[in-house]
N, C-alpha and C positions, 0 to 999 in steps of 0.2 A: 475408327472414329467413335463407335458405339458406345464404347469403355470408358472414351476418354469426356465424353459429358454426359449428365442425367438425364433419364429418361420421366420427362413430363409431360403432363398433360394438360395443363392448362396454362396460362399465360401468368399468373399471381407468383405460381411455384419458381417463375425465372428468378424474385428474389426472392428468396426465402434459402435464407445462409446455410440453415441444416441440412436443405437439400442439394443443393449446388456447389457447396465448398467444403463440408464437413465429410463426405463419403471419400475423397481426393486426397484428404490430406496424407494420407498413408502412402502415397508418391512420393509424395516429396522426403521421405526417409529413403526410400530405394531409391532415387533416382541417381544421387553417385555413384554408388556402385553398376547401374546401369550402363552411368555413359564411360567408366573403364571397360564396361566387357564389350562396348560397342565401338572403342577404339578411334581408328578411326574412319570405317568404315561406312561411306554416305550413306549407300540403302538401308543399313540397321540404323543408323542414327535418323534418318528419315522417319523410319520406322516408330523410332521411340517418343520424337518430337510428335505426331502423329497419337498415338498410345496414349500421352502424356496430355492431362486436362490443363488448359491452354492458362488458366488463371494458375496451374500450380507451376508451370513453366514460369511466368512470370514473375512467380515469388522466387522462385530458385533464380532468376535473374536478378533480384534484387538483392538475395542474398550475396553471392557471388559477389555484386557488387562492391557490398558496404566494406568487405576487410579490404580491397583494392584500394579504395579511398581510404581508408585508413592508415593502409601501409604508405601512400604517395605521402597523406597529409604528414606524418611523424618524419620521411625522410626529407620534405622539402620544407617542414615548421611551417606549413600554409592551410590551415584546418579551414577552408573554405573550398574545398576539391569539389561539394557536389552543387556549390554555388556556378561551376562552369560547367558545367553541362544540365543545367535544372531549364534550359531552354529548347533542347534535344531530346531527355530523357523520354516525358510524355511520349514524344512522340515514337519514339524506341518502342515502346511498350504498345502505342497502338497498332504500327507496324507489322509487333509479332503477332497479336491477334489478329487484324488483318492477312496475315500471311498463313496462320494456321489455319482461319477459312480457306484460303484459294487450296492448299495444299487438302484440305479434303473434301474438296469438289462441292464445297457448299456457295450458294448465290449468295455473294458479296458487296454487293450498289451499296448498300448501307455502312458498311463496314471501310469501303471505299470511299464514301461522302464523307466519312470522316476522318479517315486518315489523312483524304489531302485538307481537310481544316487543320489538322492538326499539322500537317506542314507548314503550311503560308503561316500560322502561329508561331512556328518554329525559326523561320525565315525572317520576320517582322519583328521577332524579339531580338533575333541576329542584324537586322538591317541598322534596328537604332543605333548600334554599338559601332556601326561603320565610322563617325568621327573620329574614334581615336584613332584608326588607322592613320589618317589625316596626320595627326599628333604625332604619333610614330614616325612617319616620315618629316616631318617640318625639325623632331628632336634629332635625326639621322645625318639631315642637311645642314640647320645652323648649332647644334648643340644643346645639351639639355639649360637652359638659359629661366629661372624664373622670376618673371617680370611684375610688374605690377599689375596689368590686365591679367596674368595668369592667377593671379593671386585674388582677383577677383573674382574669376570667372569660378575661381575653386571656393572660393568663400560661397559665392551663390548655390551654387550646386550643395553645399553643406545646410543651408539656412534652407532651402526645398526641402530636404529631406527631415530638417527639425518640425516645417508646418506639414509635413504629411505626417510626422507621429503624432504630435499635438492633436490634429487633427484627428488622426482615428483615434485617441484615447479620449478626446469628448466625445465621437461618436460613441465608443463603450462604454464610458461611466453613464450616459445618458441610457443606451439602452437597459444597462444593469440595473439602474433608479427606477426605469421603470415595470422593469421585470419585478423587480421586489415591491413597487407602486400597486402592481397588481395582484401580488400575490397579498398582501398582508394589508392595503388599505393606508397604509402609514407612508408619510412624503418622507424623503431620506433627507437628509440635510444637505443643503446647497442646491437644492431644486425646489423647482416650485410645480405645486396639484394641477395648474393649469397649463403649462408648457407638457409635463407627462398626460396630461387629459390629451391635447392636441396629438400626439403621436408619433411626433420625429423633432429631432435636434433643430434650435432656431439659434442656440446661443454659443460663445463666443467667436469663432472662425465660422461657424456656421450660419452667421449672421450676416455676414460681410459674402461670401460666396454660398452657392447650393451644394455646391462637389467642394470643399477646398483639399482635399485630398486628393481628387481626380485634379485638381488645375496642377498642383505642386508637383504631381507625377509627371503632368506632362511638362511639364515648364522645367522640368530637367534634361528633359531630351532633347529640348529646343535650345536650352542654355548648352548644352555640350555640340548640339550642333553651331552654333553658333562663334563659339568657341574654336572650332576649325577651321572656321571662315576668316578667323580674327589672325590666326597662325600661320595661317596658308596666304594673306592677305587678298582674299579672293571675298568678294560679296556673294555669290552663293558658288554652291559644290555639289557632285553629287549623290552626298551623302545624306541629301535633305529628303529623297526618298525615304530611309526610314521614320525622321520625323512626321514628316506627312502623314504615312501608312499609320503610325500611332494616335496621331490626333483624329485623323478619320475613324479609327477605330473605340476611341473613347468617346466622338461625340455620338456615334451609333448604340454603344452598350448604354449612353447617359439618358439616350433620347428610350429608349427601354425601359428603363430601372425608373423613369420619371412618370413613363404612362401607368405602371405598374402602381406606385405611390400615390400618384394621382386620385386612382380609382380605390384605393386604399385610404385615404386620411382626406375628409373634403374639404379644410382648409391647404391643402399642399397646393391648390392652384393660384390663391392670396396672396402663399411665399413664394410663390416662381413670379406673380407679378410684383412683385418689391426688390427680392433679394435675384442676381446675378447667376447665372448656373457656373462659370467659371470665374469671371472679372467680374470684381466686385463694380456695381453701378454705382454713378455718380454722386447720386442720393438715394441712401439704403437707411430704411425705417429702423429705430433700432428694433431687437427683439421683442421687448413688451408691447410693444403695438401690433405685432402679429394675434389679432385674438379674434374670434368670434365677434362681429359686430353687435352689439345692442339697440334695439332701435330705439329712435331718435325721439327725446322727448319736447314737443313743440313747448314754445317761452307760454308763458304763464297761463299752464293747463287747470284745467278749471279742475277744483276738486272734488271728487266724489263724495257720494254719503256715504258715510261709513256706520254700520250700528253697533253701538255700542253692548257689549254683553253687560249686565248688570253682575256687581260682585256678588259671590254666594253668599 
């Protein structure tokens, strides 16, 4: 185990790439030829996995990987291979770090709090996807049949996932506006000095909702859940566990990223009382009225004396 990580002394040095990853690398050249002369014998391969710094195993797992999927994508014409298991993978990998502690008798709690995170993550990404099983059998039993609500319910699910790009690409031209707002002084075109003064996105979808990229995400999993219900002719199923698990899990990360911003931009508590964090409210100010208030000039203020500077 000695060999297989750096020998530090202080807590700073954990990251610090030169130390930690760059001494290692030279592993990962041997390690094929290692695992032929190790066969396939458990305790040498024990041994090696053991020997072997836990982050270069990792890379060699990922290497291993990519021509796998490569070879499946060219035989099956389906170049989206690591799109089905990109809900798994993480957790593959924290796994093996996890497991390379216990295998070298190191105290694990931590490493173990996180790996089961990383499962129920793994689980919950897998639960939402449970309607289509739904689908799968409703196409098994009456035939693949495309209806009218089907055709809607596919149209919606399409139009979701258009206001979640729309969405984050006003998020990023906005933050990019004012990345360069701040760098050079100069407003970009099609923004305005006082919306980038303010500090976060007010205008167009993000006017109407706080998240409209978190609503459309979730409003896709409700819409497919929903969608099984519609098929299966059942008012609910039990596939509405994974919706659930995901809306409670967006309204926790929203309620985070919100206190965070909060404390960050001190008009953001103005936009949370006007605008919606998901559903847009009933009556939603538009954008240019989110501003710093000016105060209130009473009707026919008496006016001051002003002195006059005499011309030179």
């Amino acid at each position: 185990m000695d060999s297989a990580l750096p020998s530090l002394t202080v807590l700073k040095d954990c990251a610090d790439f030169s130390k930690t990853v760059v001494p290692f690398i030279p592993q990962l050249y041997s390690l094929p030829q290692k695992l032929i002369d190790c066969g396939f014998d458990s305790e040498r391969l024990k041994s090696l996995y053991l020997s072997t710094n836990p982050l270069i195993s990792a890379f060699a797992i990922a290497l291993f990987l990519a021509p796998v999927f490569l070879i499946v994508s060219e035989v099956n014409k389906n170049y989206s291979q690591v799109d089905r298991f990109w809900s798994i993978l993480p957790t593959v990998y924290n796994a093996h770090f996890c497991a390379w502690a216990h295998l070298a008798g190191m105290r694990t709690l931590r490493m173990d709090t996180l790996l089961a995170f990383s499962a129920v993550w793994s689980l919950l990404l897998a639960a939402i996807t449970f309607p289509s099983y739904i689908l799968l059998l409703v196409t098994k039993l009456v035939g693949d049949g495309n209806t009218t609500p089907d055709v809607i319910f596919s149209r919606c699910l399409v139009s979701l996932v258009l206001v979640e790009w729309f969405a984050d690409q006003q998020q990023w031209e906005f933050q990019e506006a004012k990345r360069l707002y701040k760098k050079t002084g100069k407003v970009p075109f099609k923004f305005d000095a006082e919306d980038l003064d303010r500090g976060f996105v007010v205008t167009g979808l993000w006017s109407w909702s706080r998240h409209p990229n978190f609503a459309a995400e979730q409003a896709i999993w409700v819409i497919l859940y929903q969608w099984s219900c519609y098929v299966s002719d059942s008012l609910y199923n039990w596939t509405i566990v994974g919706a659930i698990g995901y809306l409670i899990l967006f309204q926790a990360s929203t309620w985070f990223t919100e206190l965070i911003t909060s404390g960050k931009y001190p008009e953001y508590e103005e936009y949370k009382a006007r605008v919606g964090k998901f559903i847009p409210k009933r009556s939603t100010d538009l954008p240019a009225e989110v501003r710093s208030k000016e105060p209130a000039v009473a009707d026919n203020p008496t006016p001051k004396a002003t002195k006059k500077t005499p011309p030179s």
